[in-house]
C-alpha positions as CSV (number, residue, x, y, z in Angstrom):
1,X,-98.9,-62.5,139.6
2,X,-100.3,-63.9,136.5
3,X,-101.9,-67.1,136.0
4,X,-101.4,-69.7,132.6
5,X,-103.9,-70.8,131.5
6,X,-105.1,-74.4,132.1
7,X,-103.3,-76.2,129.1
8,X,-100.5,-74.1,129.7
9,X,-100.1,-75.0,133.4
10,X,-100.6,-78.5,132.3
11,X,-97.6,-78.7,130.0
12,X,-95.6,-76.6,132.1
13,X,-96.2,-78.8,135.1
14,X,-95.3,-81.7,132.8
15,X,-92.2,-80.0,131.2
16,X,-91.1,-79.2,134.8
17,X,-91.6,-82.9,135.8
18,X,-90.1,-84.2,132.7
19,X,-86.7,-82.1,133.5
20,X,-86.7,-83.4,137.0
21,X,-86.5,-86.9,136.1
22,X,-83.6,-86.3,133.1
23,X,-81.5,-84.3,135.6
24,X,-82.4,-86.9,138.8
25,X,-79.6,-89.4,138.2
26,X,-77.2,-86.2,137.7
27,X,-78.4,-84.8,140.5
28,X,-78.0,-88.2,142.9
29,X,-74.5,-89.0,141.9
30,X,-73.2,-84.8,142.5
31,X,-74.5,-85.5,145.8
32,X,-72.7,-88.6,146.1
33,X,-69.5,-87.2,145.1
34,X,-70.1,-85.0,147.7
35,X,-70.3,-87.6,150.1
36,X,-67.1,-89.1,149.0
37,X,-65.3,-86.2,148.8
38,X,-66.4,-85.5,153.0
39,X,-65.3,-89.1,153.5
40,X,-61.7,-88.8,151.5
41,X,-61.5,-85.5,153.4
42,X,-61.9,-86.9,156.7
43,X,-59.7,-89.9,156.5
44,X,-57.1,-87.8,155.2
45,X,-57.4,-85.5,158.1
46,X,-57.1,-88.2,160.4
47,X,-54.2,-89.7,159.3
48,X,-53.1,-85.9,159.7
49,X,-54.2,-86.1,163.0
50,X,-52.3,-89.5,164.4
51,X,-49.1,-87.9,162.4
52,X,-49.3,-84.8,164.4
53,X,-49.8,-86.7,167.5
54,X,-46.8,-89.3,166.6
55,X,-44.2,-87.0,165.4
56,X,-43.5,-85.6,168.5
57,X,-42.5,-88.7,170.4
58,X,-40.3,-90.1,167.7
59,X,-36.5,-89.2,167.7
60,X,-33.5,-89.6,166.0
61,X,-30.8,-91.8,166.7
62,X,-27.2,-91.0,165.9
63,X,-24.9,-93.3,167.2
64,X,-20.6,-93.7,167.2
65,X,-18.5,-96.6,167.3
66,X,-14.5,-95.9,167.8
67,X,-12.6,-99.1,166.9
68,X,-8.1,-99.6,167.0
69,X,-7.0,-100.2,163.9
70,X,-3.9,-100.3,163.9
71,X,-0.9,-98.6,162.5
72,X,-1.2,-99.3,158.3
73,X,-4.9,-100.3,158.0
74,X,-8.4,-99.4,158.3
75,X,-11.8,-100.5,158.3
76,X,-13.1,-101.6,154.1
77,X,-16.5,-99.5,154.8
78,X,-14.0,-96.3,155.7
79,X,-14.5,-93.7,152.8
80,X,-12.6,-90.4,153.6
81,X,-14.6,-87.8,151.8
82,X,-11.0,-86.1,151.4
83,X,-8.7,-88.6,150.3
84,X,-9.3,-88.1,146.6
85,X,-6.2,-89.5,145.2
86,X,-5.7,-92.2,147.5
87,X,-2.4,-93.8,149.5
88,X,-1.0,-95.0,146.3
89,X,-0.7,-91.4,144.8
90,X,1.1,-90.2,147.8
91,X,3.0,-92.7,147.9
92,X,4.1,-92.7,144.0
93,X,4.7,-89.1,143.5
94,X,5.5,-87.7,147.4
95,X,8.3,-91.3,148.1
96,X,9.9,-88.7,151.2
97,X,6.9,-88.8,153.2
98,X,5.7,-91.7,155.0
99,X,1.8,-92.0,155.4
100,X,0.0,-94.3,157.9
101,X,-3.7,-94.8,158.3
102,X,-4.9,-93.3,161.9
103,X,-4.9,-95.5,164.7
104,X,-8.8,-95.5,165.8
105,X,-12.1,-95.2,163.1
106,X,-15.1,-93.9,164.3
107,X,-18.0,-95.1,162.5
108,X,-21.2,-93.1,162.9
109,X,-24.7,-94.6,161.9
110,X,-27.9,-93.5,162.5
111,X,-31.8,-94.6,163.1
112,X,-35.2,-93.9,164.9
113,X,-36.8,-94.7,167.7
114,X,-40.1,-93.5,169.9
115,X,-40.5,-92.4,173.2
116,X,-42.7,-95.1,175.7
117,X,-42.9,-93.0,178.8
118,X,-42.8,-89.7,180.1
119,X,-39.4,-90.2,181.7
120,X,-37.4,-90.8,178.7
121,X,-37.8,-94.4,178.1
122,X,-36.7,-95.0,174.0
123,X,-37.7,-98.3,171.9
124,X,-36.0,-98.9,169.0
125,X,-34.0,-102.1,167.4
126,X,-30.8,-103.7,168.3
127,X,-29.0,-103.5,164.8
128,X,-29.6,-99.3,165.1
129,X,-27.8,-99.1,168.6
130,X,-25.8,-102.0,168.7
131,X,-22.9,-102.1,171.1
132,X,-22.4,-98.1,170.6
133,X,-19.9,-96.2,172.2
134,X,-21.9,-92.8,172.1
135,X,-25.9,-92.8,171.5
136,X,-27.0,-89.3,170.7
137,X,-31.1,-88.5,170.8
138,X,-32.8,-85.5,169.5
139,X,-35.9,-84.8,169.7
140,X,-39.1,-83.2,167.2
141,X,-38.1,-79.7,168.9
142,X,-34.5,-79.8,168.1
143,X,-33.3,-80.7,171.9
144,X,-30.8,-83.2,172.1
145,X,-29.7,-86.3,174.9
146,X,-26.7,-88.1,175.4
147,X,-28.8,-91.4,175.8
148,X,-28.0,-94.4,178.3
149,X,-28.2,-97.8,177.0
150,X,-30.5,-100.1,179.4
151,X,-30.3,-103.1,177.1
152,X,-30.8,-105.2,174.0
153,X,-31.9,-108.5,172.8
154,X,-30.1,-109.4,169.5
155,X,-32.7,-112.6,169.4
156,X,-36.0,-110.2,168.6
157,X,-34.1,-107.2,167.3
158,X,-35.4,-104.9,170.5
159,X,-33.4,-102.2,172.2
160,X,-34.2,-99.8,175.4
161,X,-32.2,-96.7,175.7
162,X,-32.8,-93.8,178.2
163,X,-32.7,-90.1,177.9
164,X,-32.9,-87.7,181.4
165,X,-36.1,-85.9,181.1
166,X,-39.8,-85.2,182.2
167,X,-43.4,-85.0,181.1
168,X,-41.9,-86.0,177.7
169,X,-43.9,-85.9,174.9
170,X,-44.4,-90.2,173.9
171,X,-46.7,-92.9,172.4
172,X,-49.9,-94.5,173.4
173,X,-49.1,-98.7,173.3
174,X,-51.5,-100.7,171.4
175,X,-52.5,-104.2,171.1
176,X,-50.5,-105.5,168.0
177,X,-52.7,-109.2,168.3
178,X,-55.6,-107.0,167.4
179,X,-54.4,-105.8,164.0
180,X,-56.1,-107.8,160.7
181,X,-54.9,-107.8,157.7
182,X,-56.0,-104.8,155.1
183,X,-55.9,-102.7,158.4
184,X,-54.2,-99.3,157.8
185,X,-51.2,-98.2,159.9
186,X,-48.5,-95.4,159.6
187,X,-44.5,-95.6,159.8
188,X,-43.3,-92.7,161.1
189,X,-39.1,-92.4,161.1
190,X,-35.9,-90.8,159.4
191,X,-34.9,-92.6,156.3
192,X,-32.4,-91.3,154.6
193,X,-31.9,-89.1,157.6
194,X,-34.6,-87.0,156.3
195,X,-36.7,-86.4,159.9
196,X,-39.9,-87.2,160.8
197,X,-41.1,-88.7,157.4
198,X,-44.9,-90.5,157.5
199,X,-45.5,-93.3,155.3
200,X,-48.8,-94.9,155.0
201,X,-50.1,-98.4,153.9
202,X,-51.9,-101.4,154.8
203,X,-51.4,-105.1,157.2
204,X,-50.1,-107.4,154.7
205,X,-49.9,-110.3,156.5
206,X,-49.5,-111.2,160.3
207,X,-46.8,-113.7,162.1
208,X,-44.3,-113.6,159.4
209,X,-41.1,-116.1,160.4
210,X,-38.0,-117.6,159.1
211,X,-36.7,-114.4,157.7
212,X,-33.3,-114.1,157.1
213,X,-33.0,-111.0,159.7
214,X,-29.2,-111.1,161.2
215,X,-29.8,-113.3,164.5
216,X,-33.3,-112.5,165.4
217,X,-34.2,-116.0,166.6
218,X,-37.9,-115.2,167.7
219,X,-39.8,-113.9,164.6
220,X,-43.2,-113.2,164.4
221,X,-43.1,-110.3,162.4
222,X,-46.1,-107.6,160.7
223,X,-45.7,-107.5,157.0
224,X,-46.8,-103.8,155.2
225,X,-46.4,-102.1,152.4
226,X,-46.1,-98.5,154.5
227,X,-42.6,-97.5,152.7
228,X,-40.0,-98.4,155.1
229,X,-36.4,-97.5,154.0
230,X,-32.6,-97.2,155.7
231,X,-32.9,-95.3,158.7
232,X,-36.7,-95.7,159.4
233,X,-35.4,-98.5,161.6
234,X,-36.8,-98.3,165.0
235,X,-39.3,-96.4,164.3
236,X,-43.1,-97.0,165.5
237,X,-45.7,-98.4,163.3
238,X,-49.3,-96.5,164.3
239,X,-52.8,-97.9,163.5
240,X,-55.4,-95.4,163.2
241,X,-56.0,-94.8,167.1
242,X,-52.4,-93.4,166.8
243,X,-51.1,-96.4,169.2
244,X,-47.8,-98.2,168.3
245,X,-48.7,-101.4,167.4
246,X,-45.3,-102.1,165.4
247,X,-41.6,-101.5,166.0
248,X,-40.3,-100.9,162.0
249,X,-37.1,-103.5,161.2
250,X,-36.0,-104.4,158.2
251,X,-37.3,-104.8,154.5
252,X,-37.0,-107.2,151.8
253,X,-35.3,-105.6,148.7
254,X,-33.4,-106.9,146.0
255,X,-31.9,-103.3,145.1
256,X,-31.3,-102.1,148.9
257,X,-34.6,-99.4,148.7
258,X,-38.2,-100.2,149.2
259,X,-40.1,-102.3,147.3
260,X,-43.1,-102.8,149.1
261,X,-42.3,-105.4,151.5
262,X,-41.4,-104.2,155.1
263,X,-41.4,-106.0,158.3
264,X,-42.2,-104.7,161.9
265,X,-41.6,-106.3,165.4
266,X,-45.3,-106.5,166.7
267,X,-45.5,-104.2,169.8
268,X,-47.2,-107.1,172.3
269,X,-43.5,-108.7,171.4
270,X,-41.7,-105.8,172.0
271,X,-42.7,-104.6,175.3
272,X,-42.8,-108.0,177.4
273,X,-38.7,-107.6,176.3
274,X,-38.6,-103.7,176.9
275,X,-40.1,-104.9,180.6
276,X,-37.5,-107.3,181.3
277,X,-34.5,-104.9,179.8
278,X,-36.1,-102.4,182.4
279,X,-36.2,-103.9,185.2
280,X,-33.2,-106.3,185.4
281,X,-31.3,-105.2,182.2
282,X,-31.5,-108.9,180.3
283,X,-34.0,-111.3,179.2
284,X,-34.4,-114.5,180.2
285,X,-36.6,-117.0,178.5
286,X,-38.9,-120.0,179.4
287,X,-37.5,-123.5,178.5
288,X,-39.3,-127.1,178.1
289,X,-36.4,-128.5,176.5
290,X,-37.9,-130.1,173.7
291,X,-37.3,-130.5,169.6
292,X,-40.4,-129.8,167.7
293,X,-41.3,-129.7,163.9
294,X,-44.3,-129.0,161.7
295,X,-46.1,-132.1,161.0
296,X,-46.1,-132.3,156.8
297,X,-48.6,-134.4,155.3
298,X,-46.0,-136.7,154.7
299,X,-44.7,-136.7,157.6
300,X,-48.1,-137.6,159.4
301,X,-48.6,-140.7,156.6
302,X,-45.8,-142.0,157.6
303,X,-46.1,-142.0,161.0
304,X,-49.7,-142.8,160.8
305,X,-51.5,-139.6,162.2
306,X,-54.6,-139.1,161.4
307,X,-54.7,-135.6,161.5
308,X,-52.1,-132.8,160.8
309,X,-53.4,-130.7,163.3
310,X,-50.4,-129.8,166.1
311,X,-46.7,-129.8,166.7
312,X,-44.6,-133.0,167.1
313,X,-42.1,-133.5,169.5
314,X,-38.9,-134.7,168.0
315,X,-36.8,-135.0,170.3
316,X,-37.0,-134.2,174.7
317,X,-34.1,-133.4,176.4
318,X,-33.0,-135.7,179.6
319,X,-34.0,-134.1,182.7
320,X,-35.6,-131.3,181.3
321,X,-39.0,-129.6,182.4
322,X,-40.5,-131.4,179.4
323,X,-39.1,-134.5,180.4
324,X,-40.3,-134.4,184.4
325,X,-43.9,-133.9,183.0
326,X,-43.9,-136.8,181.1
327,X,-43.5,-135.7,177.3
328,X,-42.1,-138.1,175.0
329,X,-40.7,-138.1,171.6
330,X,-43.5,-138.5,168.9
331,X,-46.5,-136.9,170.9
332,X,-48.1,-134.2,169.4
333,X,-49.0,-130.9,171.2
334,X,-52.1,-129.9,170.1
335,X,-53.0,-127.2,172.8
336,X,-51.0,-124.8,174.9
337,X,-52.9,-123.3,178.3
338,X,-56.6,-124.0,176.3
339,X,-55.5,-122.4,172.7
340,X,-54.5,-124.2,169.4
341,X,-51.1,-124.8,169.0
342,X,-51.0,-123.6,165.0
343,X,-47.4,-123.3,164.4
344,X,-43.7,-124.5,165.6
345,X,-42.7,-120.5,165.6
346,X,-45.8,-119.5,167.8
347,X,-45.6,-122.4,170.4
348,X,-41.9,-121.1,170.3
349,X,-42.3,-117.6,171.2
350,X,-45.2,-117.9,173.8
351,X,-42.9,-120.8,175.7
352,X,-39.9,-118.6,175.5
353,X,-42.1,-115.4,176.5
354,X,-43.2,-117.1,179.8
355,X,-40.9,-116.1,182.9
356,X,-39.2,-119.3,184.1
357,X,-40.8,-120.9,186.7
358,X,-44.3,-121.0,184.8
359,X,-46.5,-123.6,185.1
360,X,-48.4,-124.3,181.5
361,X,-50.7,-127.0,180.3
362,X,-50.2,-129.0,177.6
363,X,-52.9,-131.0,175.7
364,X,-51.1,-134.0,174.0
365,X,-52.1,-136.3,171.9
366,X,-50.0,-139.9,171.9
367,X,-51.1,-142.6,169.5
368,X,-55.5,-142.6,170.3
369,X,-55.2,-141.2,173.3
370,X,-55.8,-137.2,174.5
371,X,-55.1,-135.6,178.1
372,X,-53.5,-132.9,179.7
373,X,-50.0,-132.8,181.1
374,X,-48.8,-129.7,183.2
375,X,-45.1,-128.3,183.1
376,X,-43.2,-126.1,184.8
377,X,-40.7,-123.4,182.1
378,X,-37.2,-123.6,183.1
379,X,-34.9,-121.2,181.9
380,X,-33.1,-121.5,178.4
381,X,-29.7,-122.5,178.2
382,X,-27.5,-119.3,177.7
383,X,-30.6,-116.6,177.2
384,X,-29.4,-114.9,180.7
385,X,-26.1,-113.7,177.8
386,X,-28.0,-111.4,176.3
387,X,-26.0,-107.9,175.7
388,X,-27.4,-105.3,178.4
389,X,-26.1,-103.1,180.7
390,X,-28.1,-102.8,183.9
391,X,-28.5,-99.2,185.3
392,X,-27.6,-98.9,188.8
393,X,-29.6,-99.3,191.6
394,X,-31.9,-101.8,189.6
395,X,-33.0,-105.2,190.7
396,X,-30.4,-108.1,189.7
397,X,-30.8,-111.8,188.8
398,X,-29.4,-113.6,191.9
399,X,-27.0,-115.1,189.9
400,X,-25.8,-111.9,188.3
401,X,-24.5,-111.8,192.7
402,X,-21.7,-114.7,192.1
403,X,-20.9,-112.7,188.8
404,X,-21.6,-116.1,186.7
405,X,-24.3,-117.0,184.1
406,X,-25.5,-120.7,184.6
407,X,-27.3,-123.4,181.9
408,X,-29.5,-126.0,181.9
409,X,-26.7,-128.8,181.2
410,X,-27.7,-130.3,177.7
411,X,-26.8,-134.2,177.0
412,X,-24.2,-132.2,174.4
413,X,-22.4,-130.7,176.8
414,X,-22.7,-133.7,179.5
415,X,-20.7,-135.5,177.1
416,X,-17.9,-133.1,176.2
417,X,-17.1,-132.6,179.8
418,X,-17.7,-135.7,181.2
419,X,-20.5,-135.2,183.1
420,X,-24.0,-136.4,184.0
421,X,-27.4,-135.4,182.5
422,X,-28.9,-134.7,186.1
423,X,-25.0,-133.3,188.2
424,X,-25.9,-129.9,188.0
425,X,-26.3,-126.6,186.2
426,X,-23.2,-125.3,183.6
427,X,-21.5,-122.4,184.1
428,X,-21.7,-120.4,181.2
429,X,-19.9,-117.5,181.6
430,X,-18.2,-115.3,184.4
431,X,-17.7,-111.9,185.0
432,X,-14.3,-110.8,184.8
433,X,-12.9,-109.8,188.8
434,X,-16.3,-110.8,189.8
435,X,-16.8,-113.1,192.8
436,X,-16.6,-116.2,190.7
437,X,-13.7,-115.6,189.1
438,X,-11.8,-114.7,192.2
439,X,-12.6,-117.5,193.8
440,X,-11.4,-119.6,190.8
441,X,-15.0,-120.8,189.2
442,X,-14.2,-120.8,185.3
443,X,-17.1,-121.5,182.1
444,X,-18.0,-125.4,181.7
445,X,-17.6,-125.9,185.4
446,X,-20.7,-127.3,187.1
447,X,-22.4,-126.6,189.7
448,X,-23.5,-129.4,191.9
449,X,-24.3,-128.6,195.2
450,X,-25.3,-124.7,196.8
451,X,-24.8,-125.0,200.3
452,X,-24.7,-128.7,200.8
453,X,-28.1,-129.0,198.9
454,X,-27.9,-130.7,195.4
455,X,-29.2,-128.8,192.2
456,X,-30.3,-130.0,189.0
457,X,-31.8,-127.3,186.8
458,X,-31.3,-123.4,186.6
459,X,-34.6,-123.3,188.9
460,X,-33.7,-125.2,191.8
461,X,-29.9,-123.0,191.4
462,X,-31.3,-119.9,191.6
463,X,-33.9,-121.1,194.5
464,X,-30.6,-122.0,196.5
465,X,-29.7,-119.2,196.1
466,X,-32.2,-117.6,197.1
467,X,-32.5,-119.2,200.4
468,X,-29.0,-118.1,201.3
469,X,-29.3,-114.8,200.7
470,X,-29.2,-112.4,203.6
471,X,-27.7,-114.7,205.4
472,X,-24.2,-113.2,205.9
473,X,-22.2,-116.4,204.6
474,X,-20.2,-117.1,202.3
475,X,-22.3,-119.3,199.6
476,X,-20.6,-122.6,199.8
477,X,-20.8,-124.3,196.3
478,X,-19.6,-127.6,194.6
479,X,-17.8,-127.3,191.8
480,X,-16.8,-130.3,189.2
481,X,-14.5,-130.1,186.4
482,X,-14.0,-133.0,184.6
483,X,-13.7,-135.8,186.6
484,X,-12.7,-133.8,189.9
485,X,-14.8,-131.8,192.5
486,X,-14.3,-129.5,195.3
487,X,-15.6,-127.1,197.5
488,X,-15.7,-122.8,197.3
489,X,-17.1,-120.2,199.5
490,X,-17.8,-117.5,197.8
491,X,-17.8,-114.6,199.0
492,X,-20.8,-111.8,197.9
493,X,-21.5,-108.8,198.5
């Protein structure tokens, strides 16, 4: 090898150098590009990953409804795909034929849904399965179920249907109170009936409420922008992990398709009423029996709060679980079981979420003074009438026994039949050729007495009851109606 010279080497060394440092900043940002790229790679790969995961434990819902029409008519949202002149043409230029619309319409609609256990347990929403005649399932590999339905709650838009299998493929469950907002998650469902689509966005906001959904009641929905459109209803929304933190509902869209606004029933929600639809086939919900209302700033002016912080009691119900603990109109609930009460809707859902029976503490605030009450939930008037269909051989409400659904009797309803706030509980439905009705017990009756013992709430009902059962009697009950009262054994099973 040769060898430069001194000056030579020098200004080589120093043209070497000199191209080092003009090329450095060109070299540093190729090498992070490169970095990116690895990073862009790799989150696209995973959300490729939690897809491939999903897909296989969502299905498709097809469902039928068959309803009588009647001879001459039909449903409005009946379009025959073949009828392309219409009744009028027929009529007009065929007079010696007489045509009559068909007797029964079966509407067909359609949806997803996502597998929650290995033995065919399906979540999806209400509105999707309804009160179906037929529920059809198939599944990522083409198989197909005739599905049963265990139940629904039209009040948070959650359904439970079965499908007969084993070591089905299904979803991991995730904690949908953990989610922030600017979190990614994935949709995964069939809109348009196109199967197995992926969507991907972000948490747009957290404990959305008074939506307009239908008759969903408890709302406390996950806003995204993941594209949800028609038949992506039902279907799970994933956060990274691949859990289902979300059940996807509805959308808000002033042209019917997505415009970036999509709400989903967070999962927590969900399954606490997928457990009760299990294992008794309805839900029932926890009661105080009080009015309550967000405290404006000029509503706390005018009444002279000093501090907006809370929910105020409106109104109490006589003889209610609110009322034996001591609440009165115009307190303020500042704390339920140790946390900050923020909102009317979340008080709301976590008092309706507890099982009756519950004991909670309250931390209340009346005029200067602050201190703790405690209250036992009773159950809410008419939430045992939720749509379900129990599957045999599963546990029953007591009451479900009698074939009758009993109330907490409201002043309201005191007053319309003539009765007093503390006589008993209201019957609120009963069972068609069930033990009830046989033995003459028809809705707005009350119950006063189950086996000579008095009862004044739904609680102290169902307690009766259970004391008497197994005890091969008839359950002797005192029944009022109106003004009169009288005495039935009923006979049970």
């Amino acid at each position: 090898m040769k060898r430069m010279s001194g000056w030579k080497a020098w200004a080589a060394a120093g043209l070497a150098a000199a191209a080092v440092a003009t090329a450095g900043p060109a070299v540093r940002a190729a090498g992070a590009a490169d970095e990116d790229m690895v990073l862009l790679r790799r989150t696209s790969k995973a959300f490729a990953a939690v897809a491939k995961r999903a897909v296989p434990a969502v299905v498709s819902i097809r469902v039928e409804k068959t309803f009588d029409t009647g001879m001459g008519g039909r449903p409005q949202q009946f379009n025959d795909p073949f009828d392309f002149f219409g009744d009028e043409f027929l009529r007009r230029f065929l007079p010696e034929r007489r045509f009559e619309a068909p007797r029964r319409f079966t509407q067909v609609g359609q949806g997803s849904g996502f597998l929650i256990s290995k033995d065919g347990y399906i979540l999806t929403n209400n509105h999707v399965v309804g009160d179906a005649d037929k529920i059809r399932v198939r599944l990522h590999d083409g198989r197909e179920f005739d599905a049963k339905r265990i139940g629904s709650d039209p009040k948070t838009e959650v359904a439970v249907i079965k499908i007969e299998g084993d070591s089905l493929a299904y979803l991991r469950k995730g904690d949908s109170a953990a989610l922030e907002i600017g979190e990614w998650v994935i949709a995964v469902g069939n809109p348009f009936g196109l199967g197995e689509s992926v969507t991907v966005g972000v948490v747009s906001a957290k404990g959305r409420a008074s939506l307009d959904i239908g008759d969903v009641d408890y709302q406390d929905f996950i806003q995204t922008d993941a594209a949800i459109n028609p038949g992506n209803s039902g279907g799970p929304l994933l956060n990274i992990a691949g859990e289902v933190v979300g059940i996807n509902t509805a959308i808000y869209s002033q042209n019917g398709g997505y415009q970036g606004i999509g709400f989903a029933i967070p999962f927590n929600l969900a399954d606490a009423i997928r457990e009760q639809l299990v294992r008794t086939g309805k839900v029932v919900r926890g009661y105080l029996g009080i009015h309550i209302q967000e405290i404006t700033r000029d509503l706390a002016e005018s009444m002279g709060l000093k501090s907006r912080s809370g929910i105020l009691v409106a109104d109490v119900a006589q003889g209610s679980p609110a009322d034996k603990a001591g609440l009165r109109q115009e307190d303020v609930i500042l704390k339920l079981n140790g946390g900050e009460v923020v909102s009317v809707n979340s008080f709301r859902n976590d008092i309706s979420g507890a099982r009756p029976g519950t004991e909670v503490t309250l931390t209340i605030r009346r005029e200067d003074r602050v201190w703790e009450v405690k209250a036992r939930t009773g159950s809410l008037p008419g939430s045992a009438d939720t749509a379900a269909i129990s599957s045999p051989g599963e546990e029953k409400d007591l009451s479900e026994v009698l074939g009758l659904n009993v109330a907490e009797l409201t002043r309201a309803d005191a007053d319309k039949h003539g009765y007093g706030i503390n006589d008993g509980v209201l019957v609120s439905a009963v069972e068609p050729g069930g033990a009830a009705a046989l033995a003459g017990i028809r809705p707005g009756n009350l119950i006063s007495n189950v086996n000579r013992k008095h009862v004044a709430s739904v609680a102290e009902f169902m307690a009766a009851l259970q004391r008497s059962q197994g005890a091969g009697k008839p359950v002797l009950l005192q029944i009022k109606d109106g003004k009169f009262s009288r005495y039935l054994a009923v006979k049970v099973k």
